[in-house]
PLY file of the C-alpha trace (Angstrom):
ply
format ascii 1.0
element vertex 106
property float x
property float y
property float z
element edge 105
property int vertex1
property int vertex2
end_header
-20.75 41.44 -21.25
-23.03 38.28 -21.53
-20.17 36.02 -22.91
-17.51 37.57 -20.12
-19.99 36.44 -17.13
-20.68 33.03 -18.94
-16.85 32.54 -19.19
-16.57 33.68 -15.59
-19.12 31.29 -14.49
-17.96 28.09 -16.82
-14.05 29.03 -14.59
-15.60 29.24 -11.44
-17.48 26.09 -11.77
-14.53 24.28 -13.15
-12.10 25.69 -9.94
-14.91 24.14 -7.34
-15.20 21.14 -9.65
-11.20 20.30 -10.02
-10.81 21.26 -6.17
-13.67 18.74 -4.81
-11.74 16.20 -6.81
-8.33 17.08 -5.83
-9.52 16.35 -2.11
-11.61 13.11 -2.65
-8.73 11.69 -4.43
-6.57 12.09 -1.46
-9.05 11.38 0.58
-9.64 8.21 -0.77
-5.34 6.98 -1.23
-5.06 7.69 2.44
-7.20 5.10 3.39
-5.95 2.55 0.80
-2.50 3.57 2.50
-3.67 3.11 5.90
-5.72 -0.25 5.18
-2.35 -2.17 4.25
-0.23 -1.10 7.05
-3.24 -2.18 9.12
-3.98 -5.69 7.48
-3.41 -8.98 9.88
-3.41 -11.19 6.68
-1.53 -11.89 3.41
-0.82 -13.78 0.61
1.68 -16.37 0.92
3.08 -15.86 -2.71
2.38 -12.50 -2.84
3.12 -10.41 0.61
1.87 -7.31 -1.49
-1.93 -8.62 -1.27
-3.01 -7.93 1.98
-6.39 -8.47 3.59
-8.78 -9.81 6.35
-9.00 -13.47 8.05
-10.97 -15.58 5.29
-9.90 -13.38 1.81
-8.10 -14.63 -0.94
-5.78 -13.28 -3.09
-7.09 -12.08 -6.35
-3.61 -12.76 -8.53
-3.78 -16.66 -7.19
-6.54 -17.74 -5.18
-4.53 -18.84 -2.11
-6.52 -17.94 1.16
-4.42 -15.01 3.11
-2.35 -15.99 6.00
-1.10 -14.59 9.48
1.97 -13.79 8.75
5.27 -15.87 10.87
7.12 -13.58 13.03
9.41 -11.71 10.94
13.21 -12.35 11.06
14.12 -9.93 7.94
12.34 -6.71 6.47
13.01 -4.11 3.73
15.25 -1.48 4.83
13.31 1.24 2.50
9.79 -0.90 3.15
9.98 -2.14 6.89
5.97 -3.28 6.37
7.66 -5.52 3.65
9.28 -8.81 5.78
10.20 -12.35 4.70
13.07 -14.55 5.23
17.26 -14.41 4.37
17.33 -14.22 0.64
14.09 -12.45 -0.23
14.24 -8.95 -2.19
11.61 -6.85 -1.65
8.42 -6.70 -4.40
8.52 -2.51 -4.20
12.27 -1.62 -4.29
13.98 -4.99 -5.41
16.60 -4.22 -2.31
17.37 -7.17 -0.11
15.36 -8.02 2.89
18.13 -7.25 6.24
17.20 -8.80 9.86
14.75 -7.00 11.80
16.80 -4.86 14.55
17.05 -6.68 17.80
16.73 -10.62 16.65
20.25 -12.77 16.10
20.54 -14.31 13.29
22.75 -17.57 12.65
25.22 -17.72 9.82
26.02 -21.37 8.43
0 1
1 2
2 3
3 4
4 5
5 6
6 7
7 8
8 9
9 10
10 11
11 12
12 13
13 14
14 15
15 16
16 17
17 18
18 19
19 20
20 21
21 22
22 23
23 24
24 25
25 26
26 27
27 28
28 29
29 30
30 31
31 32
32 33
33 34
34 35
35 36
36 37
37 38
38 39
39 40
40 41
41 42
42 43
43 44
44 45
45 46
46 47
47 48
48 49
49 50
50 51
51 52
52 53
53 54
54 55
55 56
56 57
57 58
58 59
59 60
60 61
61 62
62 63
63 64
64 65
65 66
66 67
67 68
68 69
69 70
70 71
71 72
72 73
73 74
74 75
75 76
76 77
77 78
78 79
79 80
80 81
81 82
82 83
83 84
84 85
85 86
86 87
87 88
88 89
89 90
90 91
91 92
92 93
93 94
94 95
95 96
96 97
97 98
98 99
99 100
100 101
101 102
102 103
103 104
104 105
């Protein structure tokens, strides 16, 4: 009987344990999520790294920038943007013009 409660109690404990990490975990990527769609800054050479006014990018060292106004975006990725002949870092799929802006065609 001693060794079924102890058993009982080592499941229990590891249920609580599991679910309490389950829901900091998502806890925690939701606000990584919601920080990059919510960054003003990025990395020239790297439009992945995204930040505040005054960071730099760890993979080169370049401050961030304000990003240009956007002429072309990923169609899977619209948070992704650039200019005609850029592929998108997540997907590889070519950038398209933003709905709504003309683009001209040499």
């Amino acid at each position: 009987m001693k060794t079924f409660i102890s058993v009982l109690i080592i499941a229990l404990l590891s249920v609580t344990l599991a679910r309490a990490s389950f829901a900091n975990d998502r806890e925690h990527h939701h606000g990584q999520q919601q920080a990059v769609v919510t960054a003003e800054y990025s990395c020239p050479m790297h439009p992945e790294v995204t930040g505040n006014k005054g960071d730099s990018c760890p993979k080169c060292g370049m401050f961030l920038e304000k990003p240009q106004q956007a002429g072309y975006h990923c169609p899977m990725h619209p948070e992704v943007t650039g200019k005609k002949g850029d592929s998108c870092p997540k997907c590889g799929m070519n950038l398209e013009p933003v709905a709504g802006q003309k683009h001209h065609h040499h």
